[in-house]
C-alpha atoms as an extended CHARMM CRD file, in Angstrom:
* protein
*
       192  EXT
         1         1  UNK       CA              0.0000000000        0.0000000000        0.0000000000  PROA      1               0.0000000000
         2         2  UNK       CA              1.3520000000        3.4020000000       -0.8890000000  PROA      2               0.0000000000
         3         3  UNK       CA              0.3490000000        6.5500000000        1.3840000000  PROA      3               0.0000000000
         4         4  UNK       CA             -0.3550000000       10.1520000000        0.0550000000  PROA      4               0.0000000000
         5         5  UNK       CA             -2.0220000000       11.4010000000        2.9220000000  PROA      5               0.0000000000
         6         6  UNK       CA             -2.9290000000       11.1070000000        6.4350000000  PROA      6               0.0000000000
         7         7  UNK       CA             -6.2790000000       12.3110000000        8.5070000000  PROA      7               0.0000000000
         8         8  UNK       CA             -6.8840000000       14.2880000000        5.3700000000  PROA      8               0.0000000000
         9         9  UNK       CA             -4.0810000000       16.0170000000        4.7470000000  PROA      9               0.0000000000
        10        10  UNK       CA             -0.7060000000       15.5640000000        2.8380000000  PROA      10              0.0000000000
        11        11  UNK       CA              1.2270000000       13.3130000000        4.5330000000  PROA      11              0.0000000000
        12        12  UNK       CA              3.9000000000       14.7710000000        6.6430000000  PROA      12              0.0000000000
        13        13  UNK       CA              7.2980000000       15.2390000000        5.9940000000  PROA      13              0.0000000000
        14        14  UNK       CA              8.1150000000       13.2290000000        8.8830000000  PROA      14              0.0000000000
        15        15  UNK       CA              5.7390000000       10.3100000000        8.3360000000  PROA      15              0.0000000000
        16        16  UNK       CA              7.5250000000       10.1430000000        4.6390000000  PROA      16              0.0000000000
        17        17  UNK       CA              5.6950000000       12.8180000000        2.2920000000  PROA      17              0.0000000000
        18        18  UNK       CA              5.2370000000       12.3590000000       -0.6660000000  PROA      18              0.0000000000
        19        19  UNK       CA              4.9580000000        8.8530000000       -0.2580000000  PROA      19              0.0000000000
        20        20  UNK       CA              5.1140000000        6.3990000000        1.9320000000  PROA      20              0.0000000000
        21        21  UNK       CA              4.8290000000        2.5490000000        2.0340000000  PROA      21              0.0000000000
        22        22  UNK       CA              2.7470000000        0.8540000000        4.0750000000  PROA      22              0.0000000000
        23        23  UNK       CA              3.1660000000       -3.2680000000        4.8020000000  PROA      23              0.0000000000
        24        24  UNK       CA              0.7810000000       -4.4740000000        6.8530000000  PROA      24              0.0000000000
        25        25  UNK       CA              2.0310000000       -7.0680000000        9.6270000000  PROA      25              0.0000000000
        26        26  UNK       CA              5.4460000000       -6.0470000000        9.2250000000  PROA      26              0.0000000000
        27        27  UNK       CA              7.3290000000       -3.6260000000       11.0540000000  PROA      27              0.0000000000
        28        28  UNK       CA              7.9280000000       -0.3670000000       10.1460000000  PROA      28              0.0000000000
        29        29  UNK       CA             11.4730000000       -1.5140000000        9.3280000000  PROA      29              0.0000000000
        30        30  UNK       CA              9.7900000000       -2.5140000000        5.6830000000  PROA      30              0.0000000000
        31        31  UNK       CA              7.6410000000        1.0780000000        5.4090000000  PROA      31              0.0000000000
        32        32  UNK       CA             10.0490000000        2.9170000000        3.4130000000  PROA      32              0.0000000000
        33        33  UNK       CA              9.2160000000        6.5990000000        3.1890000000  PROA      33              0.0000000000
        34        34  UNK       CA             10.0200000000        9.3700000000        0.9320000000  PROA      34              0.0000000000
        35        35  UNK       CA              9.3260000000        6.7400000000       -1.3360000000  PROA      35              0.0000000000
        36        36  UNK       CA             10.3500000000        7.8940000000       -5.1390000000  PROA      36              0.0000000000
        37        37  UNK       CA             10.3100000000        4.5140000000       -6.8020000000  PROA      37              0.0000000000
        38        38  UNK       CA              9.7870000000        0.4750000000       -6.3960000000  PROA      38              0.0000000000
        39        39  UNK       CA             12.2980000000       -1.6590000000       -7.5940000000  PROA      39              0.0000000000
        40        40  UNK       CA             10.7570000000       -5.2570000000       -7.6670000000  PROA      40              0.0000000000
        41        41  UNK       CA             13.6670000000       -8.0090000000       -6.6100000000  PROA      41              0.0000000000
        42        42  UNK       CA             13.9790000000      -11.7810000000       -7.5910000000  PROA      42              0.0000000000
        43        43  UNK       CA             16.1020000000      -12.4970000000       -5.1750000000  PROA      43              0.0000000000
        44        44  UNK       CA             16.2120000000      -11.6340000000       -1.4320000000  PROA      44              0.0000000000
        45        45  UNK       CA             17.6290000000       -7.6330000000       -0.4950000000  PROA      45              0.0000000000
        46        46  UNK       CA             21.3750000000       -7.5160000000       -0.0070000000  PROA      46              0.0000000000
        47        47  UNK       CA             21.4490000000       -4.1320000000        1.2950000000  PROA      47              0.0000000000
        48        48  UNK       CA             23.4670000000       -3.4080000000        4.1990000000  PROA      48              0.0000000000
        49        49  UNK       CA             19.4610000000       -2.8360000000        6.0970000000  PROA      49              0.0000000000
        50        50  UNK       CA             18.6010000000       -5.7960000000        5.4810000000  PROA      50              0.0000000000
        51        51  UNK       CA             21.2960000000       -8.1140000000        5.2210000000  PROA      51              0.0000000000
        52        52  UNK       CA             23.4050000000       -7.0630000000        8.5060000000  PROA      52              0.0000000000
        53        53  UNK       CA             20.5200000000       -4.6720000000       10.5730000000  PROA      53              0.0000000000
        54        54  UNK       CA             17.2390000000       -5.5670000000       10.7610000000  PROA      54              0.0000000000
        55        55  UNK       CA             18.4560000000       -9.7600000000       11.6710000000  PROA      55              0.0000000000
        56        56  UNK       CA             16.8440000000      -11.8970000000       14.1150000000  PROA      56              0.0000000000
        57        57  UNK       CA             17.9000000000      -15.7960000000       15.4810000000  PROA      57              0.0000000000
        58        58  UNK       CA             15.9510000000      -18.0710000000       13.0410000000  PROA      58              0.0000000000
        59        59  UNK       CA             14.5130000000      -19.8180000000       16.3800000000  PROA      59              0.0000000000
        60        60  UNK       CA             10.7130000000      -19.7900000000       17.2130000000  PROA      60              0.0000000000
        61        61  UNK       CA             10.9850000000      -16.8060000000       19.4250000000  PROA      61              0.0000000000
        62        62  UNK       CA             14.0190000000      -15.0640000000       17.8640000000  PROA      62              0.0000000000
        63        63  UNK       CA             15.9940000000      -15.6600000000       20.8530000000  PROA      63              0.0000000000
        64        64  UNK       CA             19.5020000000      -17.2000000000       21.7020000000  PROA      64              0.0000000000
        65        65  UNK       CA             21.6240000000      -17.3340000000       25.0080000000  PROA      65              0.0000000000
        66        66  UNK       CA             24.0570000000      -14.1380000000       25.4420000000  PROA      66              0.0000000000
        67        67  UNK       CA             27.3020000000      -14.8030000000       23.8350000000  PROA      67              0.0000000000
        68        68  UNK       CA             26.1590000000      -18.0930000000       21.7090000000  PROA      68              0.0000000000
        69        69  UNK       CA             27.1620000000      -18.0160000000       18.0240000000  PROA      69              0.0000000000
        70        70  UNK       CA             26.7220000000      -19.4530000000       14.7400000000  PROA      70              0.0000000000
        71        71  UNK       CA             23.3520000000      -19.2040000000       15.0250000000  PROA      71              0.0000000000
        72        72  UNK       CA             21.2000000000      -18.8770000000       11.7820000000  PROA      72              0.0000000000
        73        73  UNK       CA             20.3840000000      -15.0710000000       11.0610000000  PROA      73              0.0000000000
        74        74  UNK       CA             17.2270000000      -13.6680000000        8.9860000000  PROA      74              0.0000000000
        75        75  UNK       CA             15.6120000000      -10.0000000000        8.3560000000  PROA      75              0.0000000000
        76        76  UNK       CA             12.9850000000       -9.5310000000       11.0260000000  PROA      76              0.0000000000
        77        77  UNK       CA             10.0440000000      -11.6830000000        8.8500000000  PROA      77              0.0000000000
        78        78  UNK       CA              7.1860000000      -11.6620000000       11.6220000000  PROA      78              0.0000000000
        79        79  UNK       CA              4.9610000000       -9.7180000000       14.6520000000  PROA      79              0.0000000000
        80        80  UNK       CA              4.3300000000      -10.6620000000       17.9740000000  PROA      80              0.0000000000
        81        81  UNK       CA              1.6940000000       -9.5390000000       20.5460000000  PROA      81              0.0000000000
        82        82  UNK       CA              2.1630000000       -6.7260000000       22.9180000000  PROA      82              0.0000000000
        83        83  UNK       CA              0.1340000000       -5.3970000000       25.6450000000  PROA      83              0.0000000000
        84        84  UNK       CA              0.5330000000       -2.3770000000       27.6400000000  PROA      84              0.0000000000
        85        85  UNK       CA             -1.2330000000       -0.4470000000       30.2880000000  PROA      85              0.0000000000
        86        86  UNK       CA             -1.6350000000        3.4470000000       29.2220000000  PROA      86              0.0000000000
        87        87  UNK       CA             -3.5940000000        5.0750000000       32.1250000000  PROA      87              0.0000000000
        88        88  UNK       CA             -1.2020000000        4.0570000000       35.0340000000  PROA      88              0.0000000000
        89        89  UNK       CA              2.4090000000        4.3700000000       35.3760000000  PROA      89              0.0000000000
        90        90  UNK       CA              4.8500000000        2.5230000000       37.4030000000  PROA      90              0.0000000000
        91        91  UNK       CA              4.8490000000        3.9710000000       41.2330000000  PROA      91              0.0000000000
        92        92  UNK       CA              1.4780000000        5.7240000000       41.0160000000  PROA      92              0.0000000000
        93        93  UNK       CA             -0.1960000000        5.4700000000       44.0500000000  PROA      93              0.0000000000
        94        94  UNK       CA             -3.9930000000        5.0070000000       43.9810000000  PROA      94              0.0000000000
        95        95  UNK       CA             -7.0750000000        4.5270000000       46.4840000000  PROA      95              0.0000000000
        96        96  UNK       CA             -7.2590000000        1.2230000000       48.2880000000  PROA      96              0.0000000000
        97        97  UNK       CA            -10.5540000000       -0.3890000000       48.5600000000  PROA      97              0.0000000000
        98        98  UNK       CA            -11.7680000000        1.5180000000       45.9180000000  PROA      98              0.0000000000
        99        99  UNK       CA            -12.8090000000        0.7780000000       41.8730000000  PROA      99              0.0000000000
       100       100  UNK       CA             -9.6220000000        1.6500000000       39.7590000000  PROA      100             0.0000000000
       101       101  UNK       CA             -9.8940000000        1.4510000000       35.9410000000  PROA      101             0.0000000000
       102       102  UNK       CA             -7.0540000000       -0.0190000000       34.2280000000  PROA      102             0.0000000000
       103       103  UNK       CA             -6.9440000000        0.8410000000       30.2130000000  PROA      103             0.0000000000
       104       104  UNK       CA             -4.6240000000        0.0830000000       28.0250000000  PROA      104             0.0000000000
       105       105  UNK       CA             -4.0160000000       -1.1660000000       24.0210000000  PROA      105             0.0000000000
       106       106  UNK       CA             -2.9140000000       -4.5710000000       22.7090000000  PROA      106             0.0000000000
       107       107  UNK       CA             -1.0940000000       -5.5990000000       18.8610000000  PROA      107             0.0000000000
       108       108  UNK       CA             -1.8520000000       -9.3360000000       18.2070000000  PROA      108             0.0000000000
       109       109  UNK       CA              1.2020000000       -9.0170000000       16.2640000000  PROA      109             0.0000000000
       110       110  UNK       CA              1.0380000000      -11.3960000000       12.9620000000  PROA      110             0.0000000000
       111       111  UNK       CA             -2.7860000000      -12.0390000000       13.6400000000  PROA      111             0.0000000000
       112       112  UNK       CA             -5.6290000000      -10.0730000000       15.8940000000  PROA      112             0.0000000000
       113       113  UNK       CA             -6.0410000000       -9.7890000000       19.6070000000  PROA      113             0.0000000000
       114       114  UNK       CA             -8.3960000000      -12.1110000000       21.4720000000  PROA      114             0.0000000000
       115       115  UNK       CA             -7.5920000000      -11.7080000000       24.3670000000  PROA      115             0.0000000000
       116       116  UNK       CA             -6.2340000000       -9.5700000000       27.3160000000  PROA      116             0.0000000000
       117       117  UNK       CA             -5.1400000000      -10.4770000000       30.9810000000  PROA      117             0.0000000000
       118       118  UNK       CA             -4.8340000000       -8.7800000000       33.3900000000  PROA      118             0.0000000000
       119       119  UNK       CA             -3.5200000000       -9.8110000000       37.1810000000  PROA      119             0.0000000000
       120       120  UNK       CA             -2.9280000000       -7.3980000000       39.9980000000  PROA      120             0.0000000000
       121       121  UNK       CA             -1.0150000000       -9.6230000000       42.4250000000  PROA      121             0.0000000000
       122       122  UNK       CA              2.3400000000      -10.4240000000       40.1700000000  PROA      122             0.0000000000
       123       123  UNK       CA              0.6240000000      -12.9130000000       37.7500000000  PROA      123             0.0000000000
       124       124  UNK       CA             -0.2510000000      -15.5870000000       40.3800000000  PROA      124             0.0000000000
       125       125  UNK       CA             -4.1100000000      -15.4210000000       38.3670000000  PROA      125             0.0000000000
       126       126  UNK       CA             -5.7820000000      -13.5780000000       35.5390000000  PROA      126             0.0000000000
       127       127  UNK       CA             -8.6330000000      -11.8650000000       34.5600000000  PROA      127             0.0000000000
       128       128  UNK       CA             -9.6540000000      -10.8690000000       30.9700000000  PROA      128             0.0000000000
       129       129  UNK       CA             -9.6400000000       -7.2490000000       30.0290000000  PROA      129             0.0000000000
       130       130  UNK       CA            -13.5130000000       -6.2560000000       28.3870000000  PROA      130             0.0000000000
       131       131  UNK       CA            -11.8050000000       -5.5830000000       24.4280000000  PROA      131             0.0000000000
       132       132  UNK       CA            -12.7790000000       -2.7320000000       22.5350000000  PROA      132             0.0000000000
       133       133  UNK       CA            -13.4610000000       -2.5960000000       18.8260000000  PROA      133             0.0000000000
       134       134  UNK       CA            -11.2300000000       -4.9960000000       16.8810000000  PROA      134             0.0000000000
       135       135  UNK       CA            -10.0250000000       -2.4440000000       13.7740000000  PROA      135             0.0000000000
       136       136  UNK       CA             -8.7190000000       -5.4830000000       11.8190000000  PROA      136             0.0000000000
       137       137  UNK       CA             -5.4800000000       -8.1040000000       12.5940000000  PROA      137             0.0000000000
       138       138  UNK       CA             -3.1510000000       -5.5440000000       12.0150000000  PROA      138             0.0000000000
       139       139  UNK       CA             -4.2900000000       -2.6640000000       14.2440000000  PROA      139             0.0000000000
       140       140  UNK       CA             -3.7400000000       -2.1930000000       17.7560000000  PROA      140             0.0000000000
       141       141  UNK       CA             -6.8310000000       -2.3750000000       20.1260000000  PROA      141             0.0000000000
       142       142  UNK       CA             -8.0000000000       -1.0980000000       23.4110000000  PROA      142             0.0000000000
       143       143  UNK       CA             -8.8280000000       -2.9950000000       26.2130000000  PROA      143             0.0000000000
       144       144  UNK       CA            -10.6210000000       -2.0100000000       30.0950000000  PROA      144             0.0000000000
       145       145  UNK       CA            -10.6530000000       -3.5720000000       33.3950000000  PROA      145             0.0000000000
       146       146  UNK       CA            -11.3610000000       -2.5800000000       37.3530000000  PROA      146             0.0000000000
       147       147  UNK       CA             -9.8110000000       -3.4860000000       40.1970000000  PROA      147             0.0000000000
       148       148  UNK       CA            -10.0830000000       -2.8110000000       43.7810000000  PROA      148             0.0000000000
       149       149  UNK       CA             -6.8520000000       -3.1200000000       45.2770000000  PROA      149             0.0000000000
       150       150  UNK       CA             -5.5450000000       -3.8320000000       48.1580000000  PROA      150             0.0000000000
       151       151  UNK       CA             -3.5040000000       -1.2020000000       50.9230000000  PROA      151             0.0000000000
       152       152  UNK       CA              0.1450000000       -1.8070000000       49.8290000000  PROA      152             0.0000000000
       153       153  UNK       CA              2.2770000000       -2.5920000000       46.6680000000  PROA      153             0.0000000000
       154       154  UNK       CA              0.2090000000       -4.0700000000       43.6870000000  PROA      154             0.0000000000
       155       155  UNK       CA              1.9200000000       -5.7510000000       41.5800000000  PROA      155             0.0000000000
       156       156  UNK       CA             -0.0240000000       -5.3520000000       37.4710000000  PROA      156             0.0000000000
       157       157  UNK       CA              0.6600000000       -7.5300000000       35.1160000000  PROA      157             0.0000000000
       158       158  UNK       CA             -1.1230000000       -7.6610000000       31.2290000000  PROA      158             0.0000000000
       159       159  UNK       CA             -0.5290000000       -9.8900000000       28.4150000000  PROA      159             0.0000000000
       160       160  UNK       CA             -2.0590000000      -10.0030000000       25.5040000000  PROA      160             0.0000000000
       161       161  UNK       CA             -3.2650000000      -13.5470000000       23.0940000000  PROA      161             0.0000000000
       162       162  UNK       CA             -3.6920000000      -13.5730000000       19.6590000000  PROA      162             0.0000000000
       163       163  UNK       CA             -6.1850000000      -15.1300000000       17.1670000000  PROA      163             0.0000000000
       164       164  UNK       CA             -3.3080000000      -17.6400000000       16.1480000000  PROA      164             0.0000000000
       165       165  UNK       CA             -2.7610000000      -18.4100000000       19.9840000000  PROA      165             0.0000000000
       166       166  UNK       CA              0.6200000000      -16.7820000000       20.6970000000  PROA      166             0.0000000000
       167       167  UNK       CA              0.5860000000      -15.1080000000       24.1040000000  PROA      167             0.0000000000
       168       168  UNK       CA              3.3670000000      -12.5980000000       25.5060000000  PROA      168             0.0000000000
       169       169  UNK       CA              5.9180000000      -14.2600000000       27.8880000000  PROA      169             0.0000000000
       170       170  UNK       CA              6.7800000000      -14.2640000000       31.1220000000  PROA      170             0.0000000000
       171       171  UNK       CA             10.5440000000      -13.9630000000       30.5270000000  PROA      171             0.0000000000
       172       172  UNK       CA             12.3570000000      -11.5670000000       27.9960000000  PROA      172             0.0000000000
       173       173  UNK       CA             13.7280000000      -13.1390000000       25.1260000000  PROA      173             0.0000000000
       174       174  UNK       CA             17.4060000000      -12.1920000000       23.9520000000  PROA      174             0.0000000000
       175       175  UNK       CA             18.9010000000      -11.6280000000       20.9430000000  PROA      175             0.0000000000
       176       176  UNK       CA             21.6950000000       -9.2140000000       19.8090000000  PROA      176             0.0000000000
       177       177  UNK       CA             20.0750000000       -6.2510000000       18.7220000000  PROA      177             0.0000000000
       178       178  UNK       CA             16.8900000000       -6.8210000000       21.1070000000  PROA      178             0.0000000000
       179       179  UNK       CA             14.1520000000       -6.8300000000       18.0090000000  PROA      179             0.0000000000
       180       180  UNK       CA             10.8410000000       -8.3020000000       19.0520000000  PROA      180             0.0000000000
       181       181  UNK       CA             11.0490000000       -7.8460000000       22.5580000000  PROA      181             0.0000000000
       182       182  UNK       CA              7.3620000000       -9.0050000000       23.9580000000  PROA      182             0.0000000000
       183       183  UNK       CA              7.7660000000       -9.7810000000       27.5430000000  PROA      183             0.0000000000
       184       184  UNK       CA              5.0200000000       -9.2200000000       29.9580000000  PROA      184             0.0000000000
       185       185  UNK       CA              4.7250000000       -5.4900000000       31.1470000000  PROA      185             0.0000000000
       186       186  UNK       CA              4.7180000000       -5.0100000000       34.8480000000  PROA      186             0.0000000000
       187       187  UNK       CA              4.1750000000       -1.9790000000       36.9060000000  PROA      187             0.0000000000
       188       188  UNK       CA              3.8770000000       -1.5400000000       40.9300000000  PROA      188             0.0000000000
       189       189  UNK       CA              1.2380000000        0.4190000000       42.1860000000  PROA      189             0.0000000000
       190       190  UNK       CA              0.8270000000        1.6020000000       46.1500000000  PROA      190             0.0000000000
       191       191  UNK       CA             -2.6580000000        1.0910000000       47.2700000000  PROA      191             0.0000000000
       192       192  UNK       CA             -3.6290000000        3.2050000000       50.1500000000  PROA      192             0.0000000000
């Protein structure tokens, strides 16, 4: 998909006026803008981009052990969910024994989100977030809970699932240049 413009106007000159182009359900790594012409490839890119940069592990979850080598590389070729809480922020303290919303947005990654979890004691259980309007796979979407927490330190977690069934981890993956880093987001809130 090529862009010209953006909320009705000319695209920007930093979002890649004239032209810009768009890849849905890869990263923006791909959207090339200030785009002045296509050259169409029969073999893969050897530019420095995407031949040394934008690399990943060839493993399931693009991770390897700090240090290991010879390990396959390929340009970044897929998504994966991410979840994140946007009203709240890490230290905020809040009313205990009282209703607190928690909002946030979700990216199914390769495929759409279907579901959200929230827990508010450090992941020992889950709830599912209500979902807002689901914009398509490739389009991030909002999600709402409440809580009533507890005097003290709250420990939120949120994770999000996709459509395909691939769900944030618990644990950080690791790879060289840290691409598609997905781990579960945590703040601490103090209840009192």
């Amino acid at each position: 998909m090529i862009a010209y413009a953006m909320n009705g106007q000319p695209l920007p000159l930093l979002n890649g006026f004239p032209l810009r182009l768009i890849v849905p359900g890869w990263y923006s790594t791909y959207w090339v803008k200030m785009l002045n012409d296509i050259e169409v490839l029969d073999h893969p890119d050897d530019n420095f981009w995407m031949s040394k940069a934008y690399l990943i592990p060839d493993t399931p979850h693009a991770n390897i052990t700090p240090g290991q080598t010879g390990v396959k590389m390929v340009p970044i070729n897929r998504m994966v969910p991410r979840s994140f809480v946007t009203n709240l922020t890490n230290g905020q303290k809040v009313a205990a024994g009282k209703p607190q919303t928690v909002r946030g947005i979700a990216f199914g990654g390769d495929a759409g989100v279907r579901d959200v979890s929230v827990s508010s004691d450090g992941g020992a259980t889950w709830v599912s977030a209500r979902l807002g309007h689901d914009h398509g796979k490739y389009s991030f979407r909002q999600w709402e809970t409440h809580l009533i927490p507890k005097a003290g330190p709250m420990v939120l977690k949120v994770k999000a699932t996709n459509t395909a069934g691939a769900v944030q981890p618990d644990t950080a993956n690791w790879n060289t240049a840290g691409f598609m880093r997905n781990v579960v987001e945590t703040i601490t809130l103090m209840a009192s």
